[in-house]
C-alpha positions in Angstrom: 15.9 -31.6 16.9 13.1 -32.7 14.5 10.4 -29.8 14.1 7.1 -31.3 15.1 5.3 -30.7 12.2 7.7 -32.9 10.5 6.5 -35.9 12.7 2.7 -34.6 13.5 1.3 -36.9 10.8 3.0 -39.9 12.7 1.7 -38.9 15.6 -1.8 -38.4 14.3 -1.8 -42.0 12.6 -0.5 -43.5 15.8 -3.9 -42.1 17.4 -5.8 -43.6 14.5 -4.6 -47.0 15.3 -5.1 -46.3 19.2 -1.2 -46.2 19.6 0.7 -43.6 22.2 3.4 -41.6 20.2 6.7 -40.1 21.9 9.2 -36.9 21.4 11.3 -35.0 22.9 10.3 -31.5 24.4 12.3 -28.3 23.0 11.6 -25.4 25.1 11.9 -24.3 29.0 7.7 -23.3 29.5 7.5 -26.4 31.1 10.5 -26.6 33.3 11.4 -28.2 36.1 9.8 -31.0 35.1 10.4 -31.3 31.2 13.5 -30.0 29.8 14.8 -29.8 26.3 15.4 -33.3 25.1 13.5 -35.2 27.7 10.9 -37.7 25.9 7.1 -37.2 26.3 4.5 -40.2 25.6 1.2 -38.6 24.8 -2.2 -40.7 23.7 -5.2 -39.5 21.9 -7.3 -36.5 23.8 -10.3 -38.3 24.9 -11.9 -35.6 25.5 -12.4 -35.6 29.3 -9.9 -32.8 30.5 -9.0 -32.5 34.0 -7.6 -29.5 35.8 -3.7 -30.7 36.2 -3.6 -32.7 33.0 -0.4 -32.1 30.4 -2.3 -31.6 27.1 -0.7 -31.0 23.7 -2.6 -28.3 21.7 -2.0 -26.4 18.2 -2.5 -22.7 18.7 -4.5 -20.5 16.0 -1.2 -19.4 14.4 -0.4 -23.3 14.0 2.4 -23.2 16.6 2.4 -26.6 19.0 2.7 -26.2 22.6 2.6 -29.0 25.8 1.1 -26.7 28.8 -0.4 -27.7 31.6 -4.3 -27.2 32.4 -5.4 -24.7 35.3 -8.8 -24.0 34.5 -12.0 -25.2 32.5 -14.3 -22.7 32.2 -17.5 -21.7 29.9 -16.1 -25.0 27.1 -12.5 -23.3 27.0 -9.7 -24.6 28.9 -7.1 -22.3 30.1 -3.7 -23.1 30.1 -0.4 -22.2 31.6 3.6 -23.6 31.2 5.3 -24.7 35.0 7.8 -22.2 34.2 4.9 -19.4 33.2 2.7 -17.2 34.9 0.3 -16.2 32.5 -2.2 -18.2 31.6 -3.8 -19.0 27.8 -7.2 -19.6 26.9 -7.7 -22.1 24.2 -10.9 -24.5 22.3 -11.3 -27.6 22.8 -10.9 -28.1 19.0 -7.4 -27.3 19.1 -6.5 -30.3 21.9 -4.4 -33.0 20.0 -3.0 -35.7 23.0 -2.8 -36.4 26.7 0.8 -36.7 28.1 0.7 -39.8 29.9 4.5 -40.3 31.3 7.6 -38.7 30.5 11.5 -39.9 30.5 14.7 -38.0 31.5 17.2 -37.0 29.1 19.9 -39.7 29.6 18.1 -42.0 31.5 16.2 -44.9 31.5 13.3 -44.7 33.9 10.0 -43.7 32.8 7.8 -41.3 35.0 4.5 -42.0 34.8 1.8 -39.0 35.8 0.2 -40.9 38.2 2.8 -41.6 41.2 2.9 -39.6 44.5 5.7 -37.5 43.6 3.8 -36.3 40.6 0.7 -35.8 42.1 2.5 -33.5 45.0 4.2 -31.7 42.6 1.4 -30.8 40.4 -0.5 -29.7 43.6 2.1 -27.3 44.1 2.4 -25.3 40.4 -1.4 -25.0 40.9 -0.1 -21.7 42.4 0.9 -19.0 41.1 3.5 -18.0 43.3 5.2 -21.9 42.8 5.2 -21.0 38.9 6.7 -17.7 39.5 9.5 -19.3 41.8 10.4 -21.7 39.1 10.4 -18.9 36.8 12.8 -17.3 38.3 15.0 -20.4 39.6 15.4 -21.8 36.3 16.2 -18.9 33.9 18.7 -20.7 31.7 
């Protein structure tokens, strides 16, 4: 799998020319619902976070990450994987893109995060005791 700072210029000149930009997830933080190889589409942050939105950040030590939003608080959003229980606090200067939909491994359908299914499901890993189920369920 293709590191992404191999590919994060793409991405950021896809953004310049208002285009979305695609990869595959590596990692488990945001299991069950991305899993390694599964393609994300992410846009451009537009700066308008919402509590429940997939954003994809760069921390301070340059590391990339795709978390989930649980809070906004005092201009910092707070962040936190499905698969994670603890939450991270990060600046808005280090939000890159917006997932927008997301496709299986293996499959052709494309998921977009707006359906009802989606919408339940991101009710539910609001709490913390969902997270720490999935934790637990999906250790591999």
């Amino acid at each position: 799998m293709i590191k992404v700072e191999k590919f994060y210029p793409l991405m950021l000149e896809a953004f310049d020319n208002n285009q979305t930009f695609s990869f595959p997830v590596k990692g488990t933080s945001m299991r069950p619902l991305l899993k390694n190889g599964d393609i994300v589409t992410l846009e451009k942050f537009d700066d308008n976070p919402k509590v429940g939105d997939i954003l994809f950040y760069r921390r301070d030590n340059l590391q990339f990450v795709l978390h989930r939003v649980r809070k906004i608080s005092n201009n910092r959003l707070y962040f936190v994987g499905d698969h994670q229980t603890g939450l991270e606090k990060v600046n808005y200067s280090n939000i890159i893109a917006k997932a927008i939909n997301y496709k299986k491994a293996n499959k052709d359908k494309i998921y977009d995060m707006k359906g009802v299914k989606y919408n339940i499901y991101k009710f539910l890993v609001k709490f913390k005791f969902v997270r720490y189920i999935f934790a637990h369920l999906y250790k591999w």
